[in-house]
mmCIF entry with sequence, helices, sheets and N, C-alpha, C, O atoms, coordinates in Angstrom:
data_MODEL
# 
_entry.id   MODEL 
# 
_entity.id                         1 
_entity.type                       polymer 
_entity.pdbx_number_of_molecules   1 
# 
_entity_poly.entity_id                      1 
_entity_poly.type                           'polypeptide(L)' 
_entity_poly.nstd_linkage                   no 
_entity_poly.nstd_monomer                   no 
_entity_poly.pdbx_seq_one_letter_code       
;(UNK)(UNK)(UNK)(UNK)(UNK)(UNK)(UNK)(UNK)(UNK)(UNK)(UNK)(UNK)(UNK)(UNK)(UNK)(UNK)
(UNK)(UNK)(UNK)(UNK)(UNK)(UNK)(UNK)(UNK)(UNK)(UNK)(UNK)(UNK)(UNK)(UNK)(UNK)(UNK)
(UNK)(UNK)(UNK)(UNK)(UNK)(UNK)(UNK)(UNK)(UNK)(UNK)
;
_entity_poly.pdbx_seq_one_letter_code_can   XXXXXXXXXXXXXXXXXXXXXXXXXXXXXXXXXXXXXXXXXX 
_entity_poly.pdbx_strand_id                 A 
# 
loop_
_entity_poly_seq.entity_id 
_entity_poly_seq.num 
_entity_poly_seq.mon_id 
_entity_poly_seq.hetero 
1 1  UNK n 
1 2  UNK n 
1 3  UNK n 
1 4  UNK n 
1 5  UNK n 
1 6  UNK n 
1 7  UNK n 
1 8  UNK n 
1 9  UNK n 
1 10 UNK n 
1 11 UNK n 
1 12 UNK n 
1 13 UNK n 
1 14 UNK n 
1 15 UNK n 
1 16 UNK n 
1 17 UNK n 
1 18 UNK n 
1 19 UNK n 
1 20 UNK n 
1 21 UNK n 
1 22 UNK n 
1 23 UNK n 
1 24 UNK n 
1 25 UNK n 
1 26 UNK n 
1 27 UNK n 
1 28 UNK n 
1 29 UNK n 
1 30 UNK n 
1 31 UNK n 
1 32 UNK n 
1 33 UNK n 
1 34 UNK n 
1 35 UNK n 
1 36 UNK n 
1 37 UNK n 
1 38 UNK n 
1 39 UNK n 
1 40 UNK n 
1 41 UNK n 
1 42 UNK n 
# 
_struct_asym.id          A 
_struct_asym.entity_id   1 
# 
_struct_sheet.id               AA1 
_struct_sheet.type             ? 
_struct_sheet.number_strands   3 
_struct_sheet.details          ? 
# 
loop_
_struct_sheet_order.sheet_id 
_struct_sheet_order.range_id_1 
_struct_sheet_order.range_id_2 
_struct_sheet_order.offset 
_struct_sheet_order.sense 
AA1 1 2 ? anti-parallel 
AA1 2 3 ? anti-parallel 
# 
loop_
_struct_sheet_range.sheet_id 
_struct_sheet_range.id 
_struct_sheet_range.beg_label_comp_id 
_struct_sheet_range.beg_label_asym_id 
_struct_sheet_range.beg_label_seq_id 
_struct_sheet_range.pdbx_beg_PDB_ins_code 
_struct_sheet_range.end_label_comp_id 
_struct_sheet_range.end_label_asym_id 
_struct_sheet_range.end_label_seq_id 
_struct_sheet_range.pdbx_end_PDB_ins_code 
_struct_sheet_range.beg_auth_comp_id 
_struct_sheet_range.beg_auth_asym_id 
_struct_sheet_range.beg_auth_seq_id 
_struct_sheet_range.end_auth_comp_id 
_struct_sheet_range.end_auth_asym_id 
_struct_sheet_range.end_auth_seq_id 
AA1 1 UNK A 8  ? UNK A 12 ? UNK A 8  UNK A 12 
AA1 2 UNK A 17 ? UNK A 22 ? UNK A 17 UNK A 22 
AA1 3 UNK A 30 ? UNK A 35 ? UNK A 30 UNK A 35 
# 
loop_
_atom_site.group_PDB 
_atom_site.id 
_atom_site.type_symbol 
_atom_site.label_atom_id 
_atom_site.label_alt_id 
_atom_site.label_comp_id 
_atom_site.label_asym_id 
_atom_site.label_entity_id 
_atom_site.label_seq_id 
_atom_site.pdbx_PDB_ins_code 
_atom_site.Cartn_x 
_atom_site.Cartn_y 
_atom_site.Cartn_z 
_atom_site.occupancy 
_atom_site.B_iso_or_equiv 
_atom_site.pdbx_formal_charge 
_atom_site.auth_seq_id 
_atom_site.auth_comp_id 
_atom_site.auth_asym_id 
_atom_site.auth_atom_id 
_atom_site.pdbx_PDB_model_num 
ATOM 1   N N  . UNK A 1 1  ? 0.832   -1.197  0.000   1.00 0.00 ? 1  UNK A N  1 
ATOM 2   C CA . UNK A 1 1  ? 0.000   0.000   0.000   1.00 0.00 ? 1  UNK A CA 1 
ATOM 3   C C  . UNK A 1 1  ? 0.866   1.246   0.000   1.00 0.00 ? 1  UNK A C  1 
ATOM 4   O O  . UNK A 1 1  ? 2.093   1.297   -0.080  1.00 0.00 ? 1  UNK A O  1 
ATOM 5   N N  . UNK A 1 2  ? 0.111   2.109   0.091   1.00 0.00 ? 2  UNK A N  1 
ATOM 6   C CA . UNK A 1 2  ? 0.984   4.030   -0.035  1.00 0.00 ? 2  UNK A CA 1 
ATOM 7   C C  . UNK A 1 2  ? 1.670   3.735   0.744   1.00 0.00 ? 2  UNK A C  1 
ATOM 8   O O  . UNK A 1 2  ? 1.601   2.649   1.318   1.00 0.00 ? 2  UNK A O  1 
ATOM 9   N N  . UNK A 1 3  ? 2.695   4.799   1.028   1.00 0.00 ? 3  UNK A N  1 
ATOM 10  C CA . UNK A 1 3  ? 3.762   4.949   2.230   1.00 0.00 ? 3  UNK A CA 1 
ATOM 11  C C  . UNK A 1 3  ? 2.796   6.136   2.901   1.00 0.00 ? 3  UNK A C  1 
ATOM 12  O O  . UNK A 1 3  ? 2.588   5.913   4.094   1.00 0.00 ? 3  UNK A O  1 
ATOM 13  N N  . UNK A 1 4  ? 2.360   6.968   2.552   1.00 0.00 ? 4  UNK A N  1 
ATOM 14  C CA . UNK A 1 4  ? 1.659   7.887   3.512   1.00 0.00 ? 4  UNK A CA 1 
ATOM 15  C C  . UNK A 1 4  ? 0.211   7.356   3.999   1.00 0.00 ? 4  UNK A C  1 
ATOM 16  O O  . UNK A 1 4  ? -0.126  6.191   3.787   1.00 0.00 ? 4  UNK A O  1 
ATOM 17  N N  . UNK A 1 5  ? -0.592  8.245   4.640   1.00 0.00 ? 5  UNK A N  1 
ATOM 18  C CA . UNK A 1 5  ? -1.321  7.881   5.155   1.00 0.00 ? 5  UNK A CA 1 
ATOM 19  C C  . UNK A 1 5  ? -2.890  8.427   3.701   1.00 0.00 ? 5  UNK A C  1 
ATOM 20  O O  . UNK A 1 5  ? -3.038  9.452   3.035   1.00 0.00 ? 5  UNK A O  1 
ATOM 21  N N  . UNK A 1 6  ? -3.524  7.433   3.773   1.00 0.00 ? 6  UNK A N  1 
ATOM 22  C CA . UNK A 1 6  ? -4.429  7.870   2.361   1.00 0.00 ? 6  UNK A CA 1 
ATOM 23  C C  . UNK A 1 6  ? -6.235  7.140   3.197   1.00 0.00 ? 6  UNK A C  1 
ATOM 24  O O  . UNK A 1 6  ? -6.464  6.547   4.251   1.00 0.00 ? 6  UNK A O  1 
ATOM 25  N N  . UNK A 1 7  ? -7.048  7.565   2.146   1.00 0.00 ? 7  UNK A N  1 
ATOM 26  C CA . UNK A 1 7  ? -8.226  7.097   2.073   1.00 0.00 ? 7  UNK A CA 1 
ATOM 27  C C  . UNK A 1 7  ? -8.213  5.370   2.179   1.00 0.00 ? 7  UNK A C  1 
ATOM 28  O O  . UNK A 1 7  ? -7.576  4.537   1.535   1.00 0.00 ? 7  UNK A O  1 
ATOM 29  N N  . UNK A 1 8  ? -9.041  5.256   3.101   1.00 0.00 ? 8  UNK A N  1 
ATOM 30  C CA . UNK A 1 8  ? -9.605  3.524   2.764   1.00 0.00 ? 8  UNK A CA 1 
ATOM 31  C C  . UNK A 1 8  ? -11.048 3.449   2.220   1.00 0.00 ? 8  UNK A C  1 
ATOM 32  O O  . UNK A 1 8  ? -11.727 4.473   2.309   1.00 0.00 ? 8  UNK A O  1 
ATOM 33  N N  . UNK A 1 9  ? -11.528 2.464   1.727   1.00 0.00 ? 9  UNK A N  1 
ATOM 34  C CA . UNK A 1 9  ? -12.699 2.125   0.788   1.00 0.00 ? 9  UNK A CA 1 
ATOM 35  C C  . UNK A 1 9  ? -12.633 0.510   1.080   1.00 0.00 ? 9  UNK A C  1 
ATOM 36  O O  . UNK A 1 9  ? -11.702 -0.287  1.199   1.00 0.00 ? 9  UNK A O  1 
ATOM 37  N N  . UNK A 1 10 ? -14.233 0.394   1.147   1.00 0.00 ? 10 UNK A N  1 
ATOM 38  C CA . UNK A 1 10 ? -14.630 -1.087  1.446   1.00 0.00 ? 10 UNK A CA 1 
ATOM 39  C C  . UNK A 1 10 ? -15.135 -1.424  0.201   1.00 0.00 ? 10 UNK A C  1 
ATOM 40  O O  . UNK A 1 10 ? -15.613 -0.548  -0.520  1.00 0.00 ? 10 UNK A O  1 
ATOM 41  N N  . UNK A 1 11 ? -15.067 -3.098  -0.293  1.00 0.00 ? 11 UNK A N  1 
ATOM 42  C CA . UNK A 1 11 ? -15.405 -3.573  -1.470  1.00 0.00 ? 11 UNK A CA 1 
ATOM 43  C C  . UNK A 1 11 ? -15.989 -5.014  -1.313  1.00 0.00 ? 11 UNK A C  1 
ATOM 44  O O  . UNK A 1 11 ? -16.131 -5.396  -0.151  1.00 0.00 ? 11 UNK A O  1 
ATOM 45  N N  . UNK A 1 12 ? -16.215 -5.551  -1.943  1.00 0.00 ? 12 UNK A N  1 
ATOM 46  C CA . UNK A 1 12 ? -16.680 -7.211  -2.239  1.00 0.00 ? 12 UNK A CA 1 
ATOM 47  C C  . UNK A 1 12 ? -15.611 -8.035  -3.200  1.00 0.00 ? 12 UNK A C  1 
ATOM 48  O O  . UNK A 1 12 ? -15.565 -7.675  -4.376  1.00 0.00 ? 12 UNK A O  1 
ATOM 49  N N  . UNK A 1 13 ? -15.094 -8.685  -2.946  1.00 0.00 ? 13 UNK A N  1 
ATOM 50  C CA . UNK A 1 13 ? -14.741 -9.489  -4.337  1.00 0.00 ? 13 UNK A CA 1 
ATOM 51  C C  . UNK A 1 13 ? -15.062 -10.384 -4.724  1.00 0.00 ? 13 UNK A C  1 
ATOM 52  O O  . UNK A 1 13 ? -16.111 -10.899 -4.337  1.00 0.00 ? 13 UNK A O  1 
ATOM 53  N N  . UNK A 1 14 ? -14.108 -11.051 -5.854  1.00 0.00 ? 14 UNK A N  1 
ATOM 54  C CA . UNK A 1 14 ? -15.251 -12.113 -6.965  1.00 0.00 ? 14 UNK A CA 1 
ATOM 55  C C  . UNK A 1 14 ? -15.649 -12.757 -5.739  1.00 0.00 ? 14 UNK A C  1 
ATOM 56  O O  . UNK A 1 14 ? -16.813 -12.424 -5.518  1.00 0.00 ? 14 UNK A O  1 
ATOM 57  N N  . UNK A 1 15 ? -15.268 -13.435 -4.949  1.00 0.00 ? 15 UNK A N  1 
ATOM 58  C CA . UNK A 1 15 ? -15.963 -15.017 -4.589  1.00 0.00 ? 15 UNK A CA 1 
ATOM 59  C C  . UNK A 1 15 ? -16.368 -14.407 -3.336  1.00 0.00 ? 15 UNK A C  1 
ATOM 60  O O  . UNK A 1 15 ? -16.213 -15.142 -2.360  1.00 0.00 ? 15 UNK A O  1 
ATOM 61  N N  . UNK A 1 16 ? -17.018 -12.841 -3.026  1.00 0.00 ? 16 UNK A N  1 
ATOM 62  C CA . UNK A 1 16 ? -17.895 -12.242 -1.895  1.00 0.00 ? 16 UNK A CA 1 
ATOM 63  C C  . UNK A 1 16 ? -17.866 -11.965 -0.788  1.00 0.00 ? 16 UNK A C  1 
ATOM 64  O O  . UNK A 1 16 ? -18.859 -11.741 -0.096  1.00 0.00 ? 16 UNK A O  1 
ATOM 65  N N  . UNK A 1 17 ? -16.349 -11.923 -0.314  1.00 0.00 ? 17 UNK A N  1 
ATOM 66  C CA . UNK A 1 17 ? -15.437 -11.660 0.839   1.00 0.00 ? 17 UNK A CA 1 
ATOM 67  C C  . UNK A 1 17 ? -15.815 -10.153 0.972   1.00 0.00 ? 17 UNK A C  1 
ATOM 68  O O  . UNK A 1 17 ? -15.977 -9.526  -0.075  1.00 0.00 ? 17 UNK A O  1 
ATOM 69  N N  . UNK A 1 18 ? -15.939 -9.641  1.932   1.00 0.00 ? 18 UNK A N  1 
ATOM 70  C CA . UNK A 1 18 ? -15.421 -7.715  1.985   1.00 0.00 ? 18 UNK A CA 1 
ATOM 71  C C  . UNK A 1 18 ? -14.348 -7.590  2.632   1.00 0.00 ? 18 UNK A C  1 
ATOM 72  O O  . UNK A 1 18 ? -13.912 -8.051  3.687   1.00 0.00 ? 18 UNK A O  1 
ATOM 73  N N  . UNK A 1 19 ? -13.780 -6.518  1.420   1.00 0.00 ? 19 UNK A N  1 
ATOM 74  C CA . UNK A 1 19 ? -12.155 -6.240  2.547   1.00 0.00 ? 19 UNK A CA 1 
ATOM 75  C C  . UNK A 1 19 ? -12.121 -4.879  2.391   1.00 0.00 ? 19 UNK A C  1 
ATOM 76  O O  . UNK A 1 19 ? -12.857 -4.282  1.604   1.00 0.00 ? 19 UNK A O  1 
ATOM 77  N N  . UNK A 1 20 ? -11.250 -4.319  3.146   1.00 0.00 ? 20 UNK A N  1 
ATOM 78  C CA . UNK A 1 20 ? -10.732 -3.154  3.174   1.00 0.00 ? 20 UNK A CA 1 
ATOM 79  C C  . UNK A 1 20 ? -9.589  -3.015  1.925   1.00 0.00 ? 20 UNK A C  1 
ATOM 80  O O  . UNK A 1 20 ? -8.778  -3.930  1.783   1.00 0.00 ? 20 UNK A O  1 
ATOM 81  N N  . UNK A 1 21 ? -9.563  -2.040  1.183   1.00 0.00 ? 21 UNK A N  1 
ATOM 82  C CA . UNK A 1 21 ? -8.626  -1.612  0.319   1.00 0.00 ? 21 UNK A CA 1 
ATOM 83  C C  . UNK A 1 21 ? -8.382  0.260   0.360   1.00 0.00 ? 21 UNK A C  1 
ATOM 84  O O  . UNK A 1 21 ? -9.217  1.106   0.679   1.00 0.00 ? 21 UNK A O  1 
ATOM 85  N N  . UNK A 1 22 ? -7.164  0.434   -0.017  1.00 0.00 ? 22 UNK A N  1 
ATOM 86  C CA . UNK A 1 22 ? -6.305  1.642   -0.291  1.00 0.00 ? 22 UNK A CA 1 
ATOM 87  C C  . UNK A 1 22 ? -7.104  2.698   -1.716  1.00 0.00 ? 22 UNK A C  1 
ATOM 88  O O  . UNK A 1 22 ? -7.054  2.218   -2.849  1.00 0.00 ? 22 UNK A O  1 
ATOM 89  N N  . UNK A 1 23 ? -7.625  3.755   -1.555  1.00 0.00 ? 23 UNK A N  1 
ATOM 90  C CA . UNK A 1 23 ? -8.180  4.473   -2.559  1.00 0.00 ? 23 UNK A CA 1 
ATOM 91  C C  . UNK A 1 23 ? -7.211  4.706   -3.368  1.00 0.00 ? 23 UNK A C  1 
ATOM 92  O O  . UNK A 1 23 ? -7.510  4.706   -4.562  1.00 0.00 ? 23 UNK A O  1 
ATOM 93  N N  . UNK A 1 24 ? -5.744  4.979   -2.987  1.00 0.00 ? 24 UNK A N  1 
ATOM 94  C CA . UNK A 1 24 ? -4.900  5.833   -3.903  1.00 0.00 ? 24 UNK A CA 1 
ATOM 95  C C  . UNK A 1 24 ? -4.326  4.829   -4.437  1.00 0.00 ? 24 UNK A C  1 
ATOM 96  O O  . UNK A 1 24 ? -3.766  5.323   -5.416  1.00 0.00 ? 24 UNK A O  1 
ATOM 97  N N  . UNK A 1 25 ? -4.015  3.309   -4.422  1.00 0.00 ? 25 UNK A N  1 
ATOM 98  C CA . UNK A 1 25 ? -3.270  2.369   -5.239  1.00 0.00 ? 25 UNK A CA 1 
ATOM 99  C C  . UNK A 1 25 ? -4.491  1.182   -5.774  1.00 0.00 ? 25 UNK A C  1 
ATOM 100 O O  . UNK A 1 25 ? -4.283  0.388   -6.691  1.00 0.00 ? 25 UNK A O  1 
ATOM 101 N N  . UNK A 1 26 ? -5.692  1.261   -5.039  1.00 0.00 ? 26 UNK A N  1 
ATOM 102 C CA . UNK A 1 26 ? -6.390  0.294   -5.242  1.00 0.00 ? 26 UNK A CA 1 
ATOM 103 C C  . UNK A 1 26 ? -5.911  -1.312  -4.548  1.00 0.00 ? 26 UNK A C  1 
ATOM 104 O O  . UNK A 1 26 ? -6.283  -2.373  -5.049  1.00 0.00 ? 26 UNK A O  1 
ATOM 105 N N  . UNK A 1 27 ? -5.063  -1.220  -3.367  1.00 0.00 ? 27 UNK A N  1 
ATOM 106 C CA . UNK A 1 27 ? -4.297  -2.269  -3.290  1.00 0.00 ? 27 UNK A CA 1 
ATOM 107 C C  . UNK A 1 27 ? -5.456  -3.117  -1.761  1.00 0.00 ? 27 UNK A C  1 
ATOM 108 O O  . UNK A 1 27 ? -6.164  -2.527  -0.945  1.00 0.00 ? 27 UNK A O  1 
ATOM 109 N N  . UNK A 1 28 ? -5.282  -4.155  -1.869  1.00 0.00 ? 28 UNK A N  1 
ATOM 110 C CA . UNK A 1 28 ? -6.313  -4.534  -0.872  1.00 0.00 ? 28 UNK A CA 1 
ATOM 111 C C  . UNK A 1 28 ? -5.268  -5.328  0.661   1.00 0.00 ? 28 UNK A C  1 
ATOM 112 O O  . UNK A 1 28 ? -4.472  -6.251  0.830   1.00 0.00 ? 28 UNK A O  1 
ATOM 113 N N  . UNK A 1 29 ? -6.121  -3.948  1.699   1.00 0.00 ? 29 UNK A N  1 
ATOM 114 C CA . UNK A 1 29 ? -5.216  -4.028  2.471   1.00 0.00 ? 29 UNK A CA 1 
ATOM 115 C C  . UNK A 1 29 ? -5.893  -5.258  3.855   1.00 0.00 ? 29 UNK A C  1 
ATOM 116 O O  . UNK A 1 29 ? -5.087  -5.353  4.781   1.00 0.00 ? 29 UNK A O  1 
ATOM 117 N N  . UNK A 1 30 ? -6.853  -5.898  3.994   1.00 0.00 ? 30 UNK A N  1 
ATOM 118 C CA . UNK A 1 30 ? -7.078  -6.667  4.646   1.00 0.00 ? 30 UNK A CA 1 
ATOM 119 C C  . UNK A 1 30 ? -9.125  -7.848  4.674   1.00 0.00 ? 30 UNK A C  1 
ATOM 120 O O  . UNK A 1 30 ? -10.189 -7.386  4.264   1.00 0.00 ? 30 UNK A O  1 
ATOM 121 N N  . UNK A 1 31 ? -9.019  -8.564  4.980   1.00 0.00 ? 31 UNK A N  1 
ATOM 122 C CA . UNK A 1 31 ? -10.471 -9.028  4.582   1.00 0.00 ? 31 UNK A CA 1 
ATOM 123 C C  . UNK A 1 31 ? -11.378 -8.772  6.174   1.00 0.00 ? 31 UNK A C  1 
ATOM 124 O O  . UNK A 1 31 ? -11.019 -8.915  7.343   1.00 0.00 ? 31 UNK A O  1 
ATOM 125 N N  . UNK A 1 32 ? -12.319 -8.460  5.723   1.00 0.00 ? 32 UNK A N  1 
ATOM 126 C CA . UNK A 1 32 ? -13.108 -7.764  6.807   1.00 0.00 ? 32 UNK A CA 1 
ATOM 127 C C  . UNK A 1 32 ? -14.213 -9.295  6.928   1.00 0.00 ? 32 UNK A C  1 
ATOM 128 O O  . UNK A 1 32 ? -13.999 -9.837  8.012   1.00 0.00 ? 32 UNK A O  1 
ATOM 129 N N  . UNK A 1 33 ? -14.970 -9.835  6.337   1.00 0.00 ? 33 UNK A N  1 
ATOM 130 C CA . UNK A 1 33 ? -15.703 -10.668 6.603   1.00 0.00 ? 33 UNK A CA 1 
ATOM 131 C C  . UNK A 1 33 ? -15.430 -11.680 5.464   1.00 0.00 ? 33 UNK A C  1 
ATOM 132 O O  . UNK A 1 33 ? -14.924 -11.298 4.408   1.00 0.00 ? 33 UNK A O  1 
ATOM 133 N N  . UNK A 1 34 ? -15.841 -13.255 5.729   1.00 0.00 ? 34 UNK A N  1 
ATOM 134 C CA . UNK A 1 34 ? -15.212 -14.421 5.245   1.00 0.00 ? 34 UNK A CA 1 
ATOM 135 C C  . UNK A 1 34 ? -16.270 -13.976 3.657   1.00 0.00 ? 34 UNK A C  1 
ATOM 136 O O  . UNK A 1 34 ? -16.754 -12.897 3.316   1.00 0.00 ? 34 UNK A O  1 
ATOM 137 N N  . UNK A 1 35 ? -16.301 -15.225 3.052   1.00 0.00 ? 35 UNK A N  1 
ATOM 138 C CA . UNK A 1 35 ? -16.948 -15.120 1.902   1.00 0.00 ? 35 UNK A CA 1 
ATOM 139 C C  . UNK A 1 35 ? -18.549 -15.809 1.838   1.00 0.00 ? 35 UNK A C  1 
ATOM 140 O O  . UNK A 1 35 ? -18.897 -16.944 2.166   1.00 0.00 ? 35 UNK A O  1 
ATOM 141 N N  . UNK A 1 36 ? -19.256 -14.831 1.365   1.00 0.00 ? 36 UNK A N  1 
ATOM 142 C CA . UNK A 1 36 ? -20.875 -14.797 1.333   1.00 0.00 ? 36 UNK A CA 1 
ATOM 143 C C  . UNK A 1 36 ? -21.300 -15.012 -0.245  1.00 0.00 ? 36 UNK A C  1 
ATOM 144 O O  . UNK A 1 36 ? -21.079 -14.055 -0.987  1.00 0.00 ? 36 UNK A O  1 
ATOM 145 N N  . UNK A 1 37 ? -21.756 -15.921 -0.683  1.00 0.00 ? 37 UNK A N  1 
ATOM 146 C CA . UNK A 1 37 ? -22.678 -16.598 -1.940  1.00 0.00 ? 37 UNK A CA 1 
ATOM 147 C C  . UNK A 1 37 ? -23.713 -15.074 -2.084  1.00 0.00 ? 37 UNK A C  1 
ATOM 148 O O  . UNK A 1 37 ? -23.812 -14.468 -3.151  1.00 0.00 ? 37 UNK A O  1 
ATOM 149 N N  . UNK A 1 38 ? -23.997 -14.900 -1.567  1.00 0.00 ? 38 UNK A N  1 
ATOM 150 C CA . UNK A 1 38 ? -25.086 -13.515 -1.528  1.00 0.00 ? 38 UNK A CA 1 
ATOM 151 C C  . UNK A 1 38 ? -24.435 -12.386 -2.535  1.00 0.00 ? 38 UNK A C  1 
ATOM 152 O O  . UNK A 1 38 ? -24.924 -11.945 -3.576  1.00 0.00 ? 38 UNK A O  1 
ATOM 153 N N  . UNK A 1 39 ? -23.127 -12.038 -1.881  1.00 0.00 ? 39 UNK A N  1 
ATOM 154 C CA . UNK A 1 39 ? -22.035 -11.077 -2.449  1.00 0.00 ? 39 UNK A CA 1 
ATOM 155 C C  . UNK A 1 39 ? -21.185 -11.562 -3.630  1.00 0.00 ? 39 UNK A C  1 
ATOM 156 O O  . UNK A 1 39 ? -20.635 -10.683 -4.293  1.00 0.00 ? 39 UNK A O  1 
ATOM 157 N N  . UNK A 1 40 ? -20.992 -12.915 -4.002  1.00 0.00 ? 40 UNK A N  1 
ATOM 158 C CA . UNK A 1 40 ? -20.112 -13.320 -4.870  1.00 0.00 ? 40 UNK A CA 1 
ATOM 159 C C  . UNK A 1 40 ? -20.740 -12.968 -6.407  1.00 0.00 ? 40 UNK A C  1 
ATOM 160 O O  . UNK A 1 40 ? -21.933 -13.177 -6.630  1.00 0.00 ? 40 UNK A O  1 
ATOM 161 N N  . UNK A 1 41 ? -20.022 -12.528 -7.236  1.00 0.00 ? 41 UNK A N  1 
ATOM 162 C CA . UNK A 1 41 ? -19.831 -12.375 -8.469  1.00 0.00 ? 41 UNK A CA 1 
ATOM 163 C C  . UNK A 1 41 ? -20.751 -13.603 -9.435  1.00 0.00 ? 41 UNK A C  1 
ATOM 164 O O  . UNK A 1 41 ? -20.623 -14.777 -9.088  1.00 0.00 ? 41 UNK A O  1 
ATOM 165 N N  . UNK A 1 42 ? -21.705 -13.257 -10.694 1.00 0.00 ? 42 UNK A N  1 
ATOM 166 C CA . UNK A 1 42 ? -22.095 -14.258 -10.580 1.00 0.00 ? 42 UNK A CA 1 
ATOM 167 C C  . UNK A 1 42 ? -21.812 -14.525 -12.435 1.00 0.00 ? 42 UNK A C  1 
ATOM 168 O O  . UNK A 1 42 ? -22.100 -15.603 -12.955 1.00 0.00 ? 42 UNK A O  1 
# 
C-alpha cells in the first residue's frame, strides 16, 4: 500500500469476501468478513 497515510474504501470481491482496500493504489489491504454466496460475483 501508499507509504503515507491515504483514504480507505470497502469492497466485495469475486468469490464475496469484503475487505478493506487503499483508494490511492487500489491495493487490498485486509479481509473484513469471510466469503458470502449472496455477495459473490455471478
Amino acid at each position: 500500500s501508499c507509504s503515507k497515510g491515504t483514504r480507505v474504501g470497502y469492497r466485495y470481491r469475486e468469490d464475496g469476501a469484503k475487505e478493506r482496500f487503499c483508494k490511492g493504489c487500489s491495493t487490498s489491504i485486509n479481509t473484513i468478513s469471510p466469503a458470502k454466496a449472496a455477495h459473490a460475483a455471478k
